[in-house]
C-alpha positions in Angstrom: 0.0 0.0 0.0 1.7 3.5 -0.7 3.0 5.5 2.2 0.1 8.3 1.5 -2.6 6.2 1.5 -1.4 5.0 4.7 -0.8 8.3 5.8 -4.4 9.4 4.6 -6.1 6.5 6.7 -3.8 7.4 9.8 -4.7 11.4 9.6 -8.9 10.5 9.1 -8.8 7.9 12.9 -6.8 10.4 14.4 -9.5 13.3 13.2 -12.3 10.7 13.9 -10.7 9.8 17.8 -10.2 13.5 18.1 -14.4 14.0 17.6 -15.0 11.3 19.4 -12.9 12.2 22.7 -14.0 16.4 21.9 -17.8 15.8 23.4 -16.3 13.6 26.1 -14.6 17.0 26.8 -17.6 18.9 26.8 -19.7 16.6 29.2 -16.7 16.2 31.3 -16.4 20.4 31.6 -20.2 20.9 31.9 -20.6 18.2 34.6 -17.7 19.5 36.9 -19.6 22.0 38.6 -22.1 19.5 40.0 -19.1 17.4 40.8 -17.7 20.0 42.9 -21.2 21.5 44.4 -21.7 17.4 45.1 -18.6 16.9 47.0 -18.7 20.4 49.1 -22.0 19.5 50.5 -20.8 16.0 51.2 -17.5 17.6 53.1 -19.4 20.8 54.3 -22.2 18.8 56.1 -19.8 16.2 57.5 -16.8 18.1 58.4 -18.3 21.8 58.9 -17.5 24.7 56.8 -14.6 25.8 58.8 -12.9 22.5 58.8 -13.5 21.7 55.0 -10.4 22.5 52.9 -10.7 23.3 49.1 -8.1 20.8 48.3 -10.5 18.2 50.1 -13.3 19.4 48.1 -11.5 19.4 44.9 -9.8 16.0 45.3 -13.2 14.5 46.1 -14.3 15.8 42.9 -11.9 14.4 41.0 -10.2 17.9 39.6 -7.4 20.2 40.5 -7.8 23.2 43.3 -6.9 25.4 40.2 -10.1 24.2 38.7 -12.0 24.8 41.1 -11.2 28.4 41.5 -12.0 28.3 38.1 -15.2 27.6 39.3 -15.5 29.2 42.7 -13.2 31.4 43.9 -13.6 31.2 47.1 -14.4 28.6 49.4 -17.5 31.2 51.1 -18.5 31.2 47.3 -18.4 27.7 46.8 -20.7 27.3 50.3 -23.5 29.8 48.9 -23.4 27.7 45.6 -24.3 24.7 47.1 -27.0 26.8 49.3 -28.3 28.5 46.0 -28.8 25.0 44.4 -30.2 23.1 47.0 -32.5 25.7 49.0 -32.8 28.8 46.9 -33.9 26.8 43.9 -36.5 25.5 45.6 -38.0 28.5 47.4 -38.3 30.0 43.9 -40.3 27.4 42.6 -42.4 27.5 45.8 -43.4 31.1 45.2 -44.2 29.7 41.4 -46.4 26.8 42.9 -48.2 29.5 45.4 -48.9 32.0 42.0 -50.2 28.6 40.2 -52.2 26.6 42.3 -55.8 26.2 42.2 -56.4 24.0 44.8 -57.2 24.6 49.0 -54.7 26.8 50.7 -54.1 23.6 53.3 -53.6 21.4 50.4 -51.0 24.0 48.9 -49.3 24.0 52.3 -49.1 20.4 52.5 -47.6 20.2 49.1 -44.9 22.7 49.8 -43.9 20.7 53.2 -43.9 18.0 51.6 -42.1 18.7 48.3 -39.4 20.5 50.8 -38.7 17.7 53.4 -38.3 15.3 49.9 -36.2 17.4 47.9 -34.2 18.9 51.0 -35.2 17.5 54.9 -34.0 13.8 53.8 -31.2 14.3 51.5 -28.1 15.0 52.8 -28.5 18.8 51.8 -30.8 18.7 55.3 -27.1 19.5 57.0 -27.0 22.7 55.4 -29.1 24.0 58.5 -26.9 22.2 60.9 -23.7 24.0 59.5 -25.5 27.6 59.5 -26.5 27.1 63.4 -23.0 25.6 64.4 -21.0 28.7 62.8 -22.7 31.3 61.2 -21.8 33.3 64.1 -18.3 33.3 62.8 -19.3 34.3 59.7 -21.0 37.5 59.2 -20.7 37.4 55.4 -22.6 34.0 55.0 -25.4 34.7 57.8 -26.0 37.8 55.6 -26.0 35.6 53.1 -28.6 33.2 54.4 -31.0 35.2 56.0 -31.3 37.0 52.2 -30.8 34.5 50.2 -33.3 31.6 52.7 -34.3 32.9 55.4 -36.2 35.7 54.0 -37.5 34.2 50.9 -39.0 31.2 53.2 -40.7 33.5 55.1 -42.2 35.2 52.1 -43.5 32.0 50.6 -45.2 30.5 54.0 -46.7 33.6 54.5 -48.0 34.5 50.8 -49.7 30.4 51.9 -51.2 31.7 54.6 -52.1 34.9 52.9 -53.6 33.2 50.4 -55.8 31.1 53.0 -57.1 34.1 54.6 -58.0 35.8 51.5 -59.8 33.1 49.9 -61.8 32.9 53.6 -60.2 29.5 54.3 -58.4 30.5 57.1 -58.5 32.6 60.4 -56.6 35.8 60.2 -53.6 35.3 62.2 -50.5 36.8 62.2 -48.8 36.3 58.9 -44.8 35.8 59.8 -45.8 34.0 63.0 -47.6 31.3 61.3 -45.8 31.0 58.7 -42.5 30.3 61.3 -44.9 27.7 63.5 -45.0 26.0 59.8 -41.4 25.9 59.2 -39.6 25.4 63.3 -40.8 21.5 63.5 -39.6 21.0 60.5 -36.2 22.5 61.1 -35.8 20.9 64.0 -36.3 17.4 62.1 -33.8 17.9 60.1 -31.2 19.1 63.0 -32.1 16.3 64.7 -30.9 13.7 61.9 -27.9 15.6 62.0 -26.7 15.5 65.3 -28.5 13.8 68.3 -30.0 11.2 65.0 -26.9 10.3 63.8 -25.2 8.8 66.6 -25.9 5.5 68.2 -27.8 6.3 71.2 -29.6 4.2 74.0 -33.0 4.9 75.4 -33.8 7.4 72.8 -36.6 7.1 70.8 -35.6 8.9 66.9 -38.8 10.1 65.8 -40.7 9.3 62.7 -40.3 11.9 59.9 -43.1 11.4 58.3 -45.3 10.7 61.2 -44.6 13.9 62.8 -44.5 16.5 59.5 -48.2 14.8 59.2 -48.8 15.3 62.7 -47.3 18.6 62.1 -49.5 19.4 59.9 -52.6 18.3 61.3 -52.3 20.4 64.3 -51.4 23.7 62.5 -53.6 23.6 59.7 -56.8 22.8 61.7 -56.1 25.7 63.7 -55.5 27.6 60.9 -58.6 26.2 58.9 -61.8 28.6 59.7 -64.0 25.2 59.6 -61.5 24.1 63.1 -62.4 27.5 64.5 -66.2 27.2 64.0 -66.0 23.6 65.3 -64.1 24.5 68.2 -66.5 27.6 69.3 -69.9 24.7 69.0 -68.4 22.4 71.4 -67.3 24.9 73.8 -70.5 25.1 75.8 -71.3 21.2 75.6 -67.6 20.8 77.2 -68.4 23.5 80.1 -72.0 21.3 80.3 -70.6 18.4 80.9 -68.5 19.8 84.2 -69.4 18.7 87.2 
């Protein structure tokens, strides 16, 4: 065979590897911020975001620290990625599902307690709230941070809820921000619990039941949000005083 066909055949693998291999490139770049947002939460939640090293987080995910400034260039900005992906996100399309929904207001509350504790109060990004309590104080920049970028918004969306509940004559007209915060504190406290008294192995302590307890949870606060519970509980009222001795 003569040297140039050889040399033609040669030249058209290596062009044909070189495609083959160039979108392995792409998907490889595109997917290394989820890497890295992956294994920060992993180290951030386990370790504590003053003990979590960017060489840590970037070894985990499998790149260089120079990539991952590349990325983030700071570890603080790698910490409010990971809180901008995994609560932020979801707030947002809370405040969508609150503009959209046509059902009851308790059945829109249900649905947003429930859609968080799936996406957030049993995945591991539930540690986020554990690593905010611990040593936020240290950290002006990132409580800041939180309180705008979660704490805030959160507040906004149970309360728009309850709003909602009120306006539409389905619930009692309480105080907006403080029903909206007896909504969200059992909820929080859940998730601390898995990370911390939850996740050791202790004697003579019952864990409690997730899911039993955010329906519990909900029972309790939305019949004494519901005007129906009110009305109910003002009829029996003199048949309970009756029935005194």
């Amino acid at each position: 065979m003569p040297p140039s066909v050889v040399g033609r055949r040669s030249a058209s693998r290596t062009v044909a590897a070189g495609r083959d291999r160039a979108p392995t490139r792409r998907r490889r770049k595109e997917a290394r911020p989820q890497e890295l947002l992956d294994a920060a939460l992993a180290l951030f939640v386990d370790k504590g975001f003053a003990a979590t090293r960017t060489e840590e987080v970037a070894q985990r995910a499998g790149v260089s620290k120079g990539t991952l400034y590349l990325y983030y260039p700071s570890k603080a900005e790698l910490f409010k990625a990971v809180v901008r992906r995994t609560l932020t996100h979801l707030i947002a399309e809370g405040q969508e599902a609150v503009a959209q929904y046509q059902g009851s207001s308790s059945d829109l509350i249900a649905a947003l307690m429930n859609a968080w504790w799936e996406r957030v109060g049993c995945t591991p990004a539930a540690g986020i709230h554990k690593v905010i309590l611990a040593e936020v104080r240290n950290f002006p920049e990132l409580a800041q941070f939180y309180a705008d970028e979660v704490l805030a918004p959160a507040d906004r969306l149970f309360s728009s809820a309850v709003r909602r509940g009120i306006e539409r004559g389905e619930f009692r007209a309480l105080p907006l921000h403080a029903a909206a915060h007896a909504l969200m504190a059992p909820v929080m406290f859940m998730t601390l619990h898995q990370h911390s008294i939850g996740a050791c192995h202790v004697h003579g302590a019952q864990p409690p039941d997730a899911r039993a307890l955010m329906r519990t949870h909900l029972d309790l606060v939305l019949r004494g949000l519901e005007v129906r519970a009110a009305a109910g509980a003002r009829t029996s009222a003199p048949a309970r005083a009756g029935a005194r001795p």
